[in-house]
Every structure is written in structure tokens, then in C-alpha cells.
C-alpha positions in Angstrom: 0.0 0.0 0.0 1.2 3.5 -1.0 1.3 6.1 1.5 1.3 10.0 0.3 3.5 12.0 2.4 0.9 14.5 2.5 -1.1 11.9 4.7 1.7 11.1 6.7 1.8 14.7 7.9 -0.9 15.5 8.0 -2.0 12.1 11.1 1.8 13.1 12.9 1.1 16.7 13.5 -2.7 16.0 14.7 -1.1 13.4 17.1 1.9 15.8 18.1 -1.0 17.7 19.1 -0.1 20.5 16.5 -3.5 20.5 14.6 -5.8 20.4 17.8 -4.5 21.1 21.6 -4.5 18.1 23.7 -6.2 18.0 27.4 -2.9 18.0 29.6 0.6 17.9 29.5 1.2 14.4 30.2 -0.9 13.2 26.8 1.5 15.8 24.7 4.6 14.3 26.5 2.9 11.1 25.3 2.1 12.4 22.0 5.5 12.9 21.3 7.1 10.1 22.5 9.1 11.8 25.3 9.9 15.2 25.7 14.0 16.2 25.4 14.6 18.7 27.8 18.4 18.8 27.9 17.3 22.4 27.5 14.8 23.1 30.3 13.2 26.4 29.0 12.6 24.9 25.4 11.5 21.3 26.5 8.5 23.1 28.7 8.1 25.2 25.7 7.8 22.3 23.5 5.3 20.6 25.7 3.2 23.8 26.9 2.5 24.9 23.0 0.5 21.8 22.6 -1.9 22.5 25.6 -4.5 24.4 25.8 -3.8 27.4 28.3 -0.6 26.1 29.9 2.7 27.9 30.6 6.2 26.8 31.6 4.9 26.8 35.2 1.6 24.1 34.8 4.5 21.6 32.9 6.5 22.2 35.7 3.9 21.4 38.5 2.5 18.4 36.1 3.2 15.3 38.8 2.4 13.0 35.8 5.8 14.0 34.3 9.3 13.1 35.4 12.6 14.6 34.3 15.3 11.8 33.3 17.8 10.5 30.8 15.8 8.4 28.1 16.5 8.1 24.6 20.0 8.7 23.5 21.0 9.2 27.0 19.6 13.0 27.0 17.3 14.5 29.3 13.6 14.3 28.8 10.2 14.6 30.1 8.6 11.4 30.5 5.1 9.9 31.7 5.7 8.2 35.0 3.2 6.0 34.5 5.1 4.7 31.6 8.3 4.3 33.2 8.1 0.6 33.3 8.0 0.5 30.0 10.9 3.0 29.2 13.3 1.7 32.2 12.6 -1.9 30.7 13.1 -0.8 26.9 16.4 1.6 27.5 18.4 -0.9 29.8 18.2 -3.5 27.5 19.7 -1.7 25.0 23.5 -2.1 24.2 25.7 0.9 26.1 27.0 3.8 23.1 28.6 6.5 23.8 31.5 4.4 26.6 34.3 6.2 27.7 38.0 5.3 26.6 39.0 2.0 27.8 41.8 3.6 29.9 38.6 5.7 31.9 36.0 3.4 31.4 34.4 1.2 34.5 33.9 -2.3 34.4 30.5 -4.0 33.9 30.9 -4.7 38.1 31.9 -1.5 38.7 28.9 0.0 37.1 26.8 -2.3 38.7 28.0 -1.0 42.5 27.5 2.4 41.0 24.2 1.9 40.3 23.4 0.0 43.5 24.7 2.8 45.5 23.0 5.8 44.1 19.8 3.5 44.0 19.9 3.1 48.0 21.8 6.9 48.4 18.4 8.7 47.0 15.6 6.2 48.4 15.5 8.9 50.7 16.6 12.3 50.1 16.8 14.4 47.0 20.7 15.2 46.5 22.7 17.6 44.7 25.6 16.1 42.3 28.4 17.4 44.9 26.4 15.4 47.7 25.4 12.1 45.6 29.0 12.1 45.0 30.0 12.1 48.8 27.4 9.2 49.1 28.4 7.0 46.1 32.1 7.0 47.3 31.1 6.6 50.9 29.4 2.9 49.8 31.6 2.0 46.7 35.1 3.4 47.5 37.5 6.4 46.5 37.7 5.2 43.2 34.6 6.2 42.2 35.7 10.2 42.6 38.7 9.9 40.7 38.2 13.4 37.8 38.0 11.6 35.0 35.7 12.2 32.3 35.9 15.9 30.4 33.4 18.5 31.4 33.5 22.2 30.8 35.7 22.9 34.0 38.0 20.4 34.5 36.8 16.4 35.0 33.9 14.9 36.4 34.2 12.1 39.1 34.6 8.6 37.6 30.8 7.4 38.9 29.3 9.7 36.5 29.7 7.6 33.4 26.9 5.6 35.0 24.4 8.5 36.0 22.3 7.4 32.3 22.4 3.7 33.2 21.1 4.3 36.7 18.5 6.2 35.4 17.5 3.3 32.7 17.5 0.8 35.3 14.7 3.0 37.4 16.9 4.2 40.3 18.0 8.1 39.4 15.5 10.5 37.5 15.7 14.8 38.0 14.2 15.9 41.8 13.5 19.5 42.2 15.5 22.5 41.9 17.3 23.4 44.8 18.1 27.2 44.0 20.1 26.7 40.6 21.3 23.4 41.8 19.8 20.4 40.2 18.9 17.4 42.5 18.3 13.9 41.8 16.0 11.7 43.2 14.5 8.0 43.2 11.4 7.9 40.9 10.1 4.8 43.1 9.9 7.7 45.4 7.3 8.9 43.5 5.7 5.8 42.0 7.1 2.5 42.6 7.2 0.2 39.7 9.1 -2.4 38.1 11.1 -2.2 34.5 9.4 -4.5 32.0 10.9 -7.1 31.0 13.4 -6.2 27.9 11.8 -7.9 24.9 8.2 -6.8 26.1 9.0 -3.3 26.8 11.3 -2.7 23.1 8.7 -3.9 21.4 6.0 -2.0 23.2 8.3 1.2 22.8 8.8 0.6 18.9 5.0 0.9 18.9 4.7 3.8 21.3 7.4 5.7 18.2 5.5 4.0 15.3 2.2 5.8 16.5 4.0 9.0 17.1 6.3 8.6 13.6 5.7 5.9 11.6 5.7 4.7 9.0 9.2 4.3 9.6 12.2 2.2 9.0 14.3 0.1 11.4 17.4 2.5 10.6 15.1 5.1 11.8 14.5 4.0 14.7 17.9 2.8 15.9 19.1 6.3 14.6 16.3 7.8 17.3 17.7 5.3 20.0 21.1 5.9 18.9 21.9 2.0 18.6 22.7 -0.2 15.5 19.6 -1.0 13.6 20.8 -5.0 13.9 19.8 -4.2 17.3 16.2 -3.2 16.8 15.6 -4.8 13.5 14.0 -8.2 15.3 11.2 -6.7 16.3 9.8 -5.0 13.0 9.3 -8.8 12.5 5.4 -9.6 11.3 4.4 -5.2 11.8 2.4 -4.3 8.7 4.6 -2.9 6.2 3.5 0.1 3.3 5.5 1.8 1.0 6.2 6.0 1.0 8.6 7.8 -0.9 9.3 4.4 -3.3 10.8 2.8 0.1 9.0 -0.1 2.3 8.3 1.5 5.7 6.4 0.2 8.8 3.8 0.8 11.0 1.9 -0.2 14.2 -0.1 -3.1 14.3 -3.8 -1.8 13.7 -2.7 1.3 12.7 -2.8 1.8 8.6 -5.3 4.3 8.5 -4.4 7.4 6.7 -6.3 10.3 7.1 -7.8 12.2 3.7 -7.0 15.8 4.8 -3.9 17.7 4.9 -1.3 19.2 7.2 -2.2 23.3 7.3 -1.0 25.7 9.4 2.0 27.7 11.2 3.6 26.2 14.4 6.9 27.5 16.1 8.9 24.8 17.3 11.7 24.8 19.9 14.9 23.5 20.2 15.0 19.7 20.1 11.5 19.2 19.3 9.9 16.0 19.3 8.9 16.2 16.1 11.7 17.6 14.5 14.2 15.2 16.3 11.8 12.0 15.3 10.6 12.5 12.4 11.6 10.8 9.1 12.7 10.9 6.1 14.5 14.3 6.9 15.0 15.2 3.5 11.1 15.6 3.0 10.7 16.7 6.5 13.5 19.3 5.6 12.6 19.5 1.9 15.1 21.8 -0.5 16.8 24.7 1.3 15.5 24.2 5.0 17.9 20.7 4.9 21.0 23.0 4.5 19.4 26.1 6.9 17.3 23.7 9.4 19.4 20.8 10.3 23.3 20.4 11.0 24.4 17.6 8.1 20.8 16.0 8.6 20.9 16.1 12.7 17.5 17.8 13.9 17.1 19.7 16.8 20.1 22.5 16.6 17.7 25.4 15.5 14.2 26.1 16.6 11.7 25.2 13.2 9.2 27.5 11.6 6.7 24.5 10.5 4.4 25.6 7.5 1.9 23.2 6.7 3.3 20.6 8.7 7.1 20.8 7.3 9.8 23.2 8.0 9.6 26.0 6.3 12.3 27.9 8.4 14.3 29.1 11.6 13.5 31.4 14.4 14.9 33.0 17.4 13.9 34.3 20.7 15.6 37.1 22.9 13.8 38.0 26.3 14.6 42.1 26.7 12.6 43.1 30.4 9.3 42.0 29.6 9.5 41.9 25.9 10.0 39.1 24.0 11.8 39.5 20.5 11.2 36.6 18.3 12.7 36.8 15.0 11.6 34.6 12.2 13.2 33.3 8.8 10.8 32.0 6.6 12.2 30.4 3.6 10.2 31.3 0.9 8.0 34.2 1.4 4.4 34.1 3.6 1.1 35.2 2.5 -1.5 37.3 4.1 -3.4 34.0 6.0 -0.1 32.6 7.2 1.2 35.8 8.7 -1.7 36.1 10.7 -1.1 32.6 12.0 2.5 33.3 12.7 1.9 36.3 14.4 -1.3 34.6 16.5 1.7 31.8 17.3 4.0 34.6 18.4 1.7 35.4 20.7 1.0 31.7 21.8 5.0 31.9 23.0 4.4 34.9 24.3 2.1 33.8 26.7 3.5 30.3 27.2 7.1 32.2 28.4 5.2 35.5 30.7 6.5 38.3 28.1 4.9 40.4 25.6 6.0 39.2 22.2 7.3 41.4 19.6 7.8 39.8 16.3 10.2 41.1 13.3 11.3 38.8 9.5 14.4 38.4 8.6 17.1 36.7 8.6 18.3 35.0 12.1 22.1 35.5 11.9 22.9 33.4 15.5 24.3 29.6 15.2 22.6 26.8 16.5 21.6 26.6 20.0 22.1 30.2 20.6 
């Protein structure tokens, strides 16, 4: 069967909630698939544009959500109800991203890592410098040796393992203390138990094939940042179609297609979901916005002017007092209607962030993640 890419936009931005708002933050967060917020501001942005009436401050009070490291090993904003699924799906993936072998902790090391900030947060909510104190107190001085490169200097040798404690279900995000970020237990907050690993993979492949299918199994090992030998097993017997003269998958029960189209103007933040997710970039991205949009086909380094449902350019935000200037590059120019939708949209930031939003178009001469 045949899929138009109009119809494929057209059902991911309704269920990105970017046609219609959805009732709370938690069914956006699910909408998407997980929320990265490795940039706080823009990952409450993200998720409060698809609400109705919310702000940085109702996704922040949301007990539904929790702040940990989930795909890819970056922070996001997940469901905690659905944590037995991710913790289950994410820990039984292969480890990327290890440190040199001369740095790099053993498999038993790790483990007493993760065992000990486990049992050092059942309690309190810590800061990194106190987690630290705690982890060395039950492992050993070898866990504070500086060894992995950070902005100022090294980072303490138990660090490496701060993601994998966080896929096994023992470390998520607590609250601010001050500036300071804290971590905490999320069995804390809900107790639970990780699915089991084959259950919980395939159950997340579904989760992304309702959010972005059809899709491929290089896709999705590209989202999860593992090999797509790794995920290719369980694409096994999932209804296949074809879009863009390449087989692609989908859901099981899920083939329908809607007969409308994507229409619209939507300002999307840094390392959006749907940016970050969605595939094939180069019709995602089509002609000009691949080069201006994405950095050699990587999603999420500029914030995305979405026309229609595909990117149709860049913007930028500067907060001055109470005003907020938003500057946005459209790539080819925008008629009368759409102006009117950016500048409603503008005003939807506006609100989302507390300022009063003044918008200009041009070009936006910052880099990425400025």
C-alpha cells in the first residue's frame, strides 16, 4: 500500500497535538514520545504549545511528568506512569557513547554504581556534589577519581553511569534546589518495576511508530542511537507500506491514513519531538530548510518554523525586560493567512514564556543553540 506523504503529515502533526490542543501535558509528553529537555526552557516550551492554556509553570507542577535521561542518553520529560516500559526498553539496550578504555568502568563496577546511588536517593533528594559524597562513601574512592571531560575540568569517575542508573529506574531529575539540580528515586514517586526487555522494546517501537511511523528500522535505531541490527527483530510480522518508493512500517492496527492535509504555522523549539523523530529528513526538511534547518541531517540544533506541517524555516527568541523578541526566517516568502497565523503563534510563545512578544522577519544571523 502506498502512502502520500501529505497523509503522513498530516496524522503526525494531529497526534503531536499541532492540529488540535490536547487536554494535559502528560498526553502531549505522550504524544510525542518523550519530551527532550536537555534544554529546560525549550522542552516546557515544547510541551506547553501543545496544551491548551498552559505555561512553563503548569508543565512544571505536572506530577504526571518526570525529568530523566531516556532516549539517547539526554534528558527528557517522560510519563511516569510509563516508566516501566521505558526503564525496561532503555536498559536493555547495548551501552553507546562508553568512555576510553583507559577511563572506562567495568560491567561490576557500574553495577555498584548503580546500586549505590539507588539506595543513596531512596530517601533524600541530592545535589551532584552530595550524591557524590554518598556514592564514594558505599563504593570506594575510586569512584571520585576526575575523569571524564566536562567544561571545568573532569567529572568524578561514577558519572559515566548517572544514564544507566537512570534506565534501570533508580535516578530521575528531583526539584531545583536554587540553581542546583537534584536527583532523586522515581520509586519515590511511584514504585514500579522495568518491564521485562523484549516486552517493553517492542511495546516502545509501537509507542514511536504511532507517534512517527511509518518508519524504518534505521530510523528507529538512529532515534535510539543504537545499530539497527539491534532493533531490526522486532519490525518482525508489523504491517509494512510503501512512502517515498521505500517499504516503511507501522503499528499493528494502525494503517489508516487520514484524507485531509497538514495546514498551518507552528513554532517549534529547540529539540523538538517532532523535529528530532521524524523521518525521512530530506522531506521533512525539503530543499533549502535541509542545508538552513538541520546540522548535516541532525534535527534539533535550531528552533523550526513549521508551514503546513514541514519546515519551512528558523526562528529566534531574545527576552529584553518584559518583551520578548522573536525573529523569524521564513524560507520562501508568507502570504496574508499565514502571517496572521505566525503572528497569532508569536503570541501563543508569548504567553507560554510571561513576556509580551514582539515579532520582526528576517534573517536569524545566531548559530545553533544560541
Amino acid at each position: 500500500m502506498e502512502i502520500s506523504w501529505q497523509a503522513v503529515v498530516a496524522r503526525r502533526t494531529r497526534r503531536h497535538g499541532l492540529v488540535e490542543p490536547v487536554g494535559t501535558p502528560v498526553d502531549a509528553v505522550r504524544g510525542m514520545c518523550g519530551a527532550h529537555a536537555q534544554i529546560a526552557a525549550a522542552g516546557e516550551l515544547s510541551v506547553a504549545l501543545r496544551v491548551d492554556g498552559a505555561d512553563r509553570a503548569s508543565v512544571q507542577r505536572d506530577e504526571g511528568l518526570v525529568k530523566t535521561f531516556g532516549p539517547r542518553g539526554t534528558v527528557h520529560l517522560l510519563p511516569l506512569e510509563d516508566l516501566p516500559m521505558w526503564t525496561g526498553a532503555l536498559s536493555a539496550l547495548p551501552s553507546n557513547g562508553q568512555q576510553p578504555v583507559p577511563i572506562r568502568m567495568s560491567a561490576d563496577e557500574i553495577d555498584q554504581i548503580v546500586a549505590a546511588i539507588g539506595e543513596a536517593l531512596a530517601h533524600d533528594d541530592l545535589t551532584v556534589d552530595e550524591l557524590t559524597e554518598e556514592v564514594v562513601r558505599r563504593t570506594g574512592e575510586w569512584a571520585r577519581t576526575p575523569t571524564i571531560p566536562a567544561f571545568q575540568g573532569a567529572w568524578a569517575r561514577w558519572r559515566q553511569a548517572v544514564y544507566v542508573a537512570a534506565h534501570a529506574g533508580v535516578l530521575c531529575h528531583g526539584p531545583m534546589r536554587g540553581r542546583l539540580t537534584t536527583y532523586s528515586n522515581p520509586h519515590r514517586l511511584r514504585p514500579f518495576d522495568p518491564m521485562p526487555g523484549e516486552k517493553a522494546l517492542t511495546e516502545l517501537l509501537h509507542r514511536y511508530l504511532y507517534s512517527y511511523g511509518p518508519a524504518t528500522p534505521q530510523q528507529f535505531a538512529r532515534w535510539l542511537n543504537v545499530t539497527p541490527t539491534t532493533v531490526r527483530q522486532y519490525f518482525e510480522d508489523l504491517p509494512q507500506v510503501m512512502l517515498n518508493g521505500e517499504t516503511a512500517w507501522v503499528a499493528p492496527g494502525d494503517e489508516d491514513f487520514p484524507d485531509e492535509r497538514a495546514e498551518g504555522v507552528r513554532l517549534l523549539p529547540y529539540f523538538d519531538a517532532y523535529g528530532v523523530g521524524s523521518f525521512p529528513r530530506e522531506l521533512l526538511f525539503p530543499g533549502k530548510a535541509f542545508e538552513r534547518a538541520t546540522a548535516r541531517g541532525q534535527a534539533g540544533n535550531y528552533p523550526l518554523l513549521l508551514v503546513d506541517g514541514v519546515v519551512a524555516g528558523v526562528w529566534h527568541q531574545r527576552k529584553s525586560g518584559r518583551t520578548l523578541h522573536v525573529t523569524v526566517e521564513a524560507l520562501s516568502p508568507l502570504n496574508r493567512r499565514r502571517r496572521r497565523l505566525l503572528e497569532a503563534e508569536v503570541d501563543r510563545v508569548g504567553a507560554v514564556l510571561g513576556a509580551a512578544p514582539s515579532l520582526t522577519l528576517g534573517h536569524v544571523t545566531v548559530g545553533a543553540h544560541a
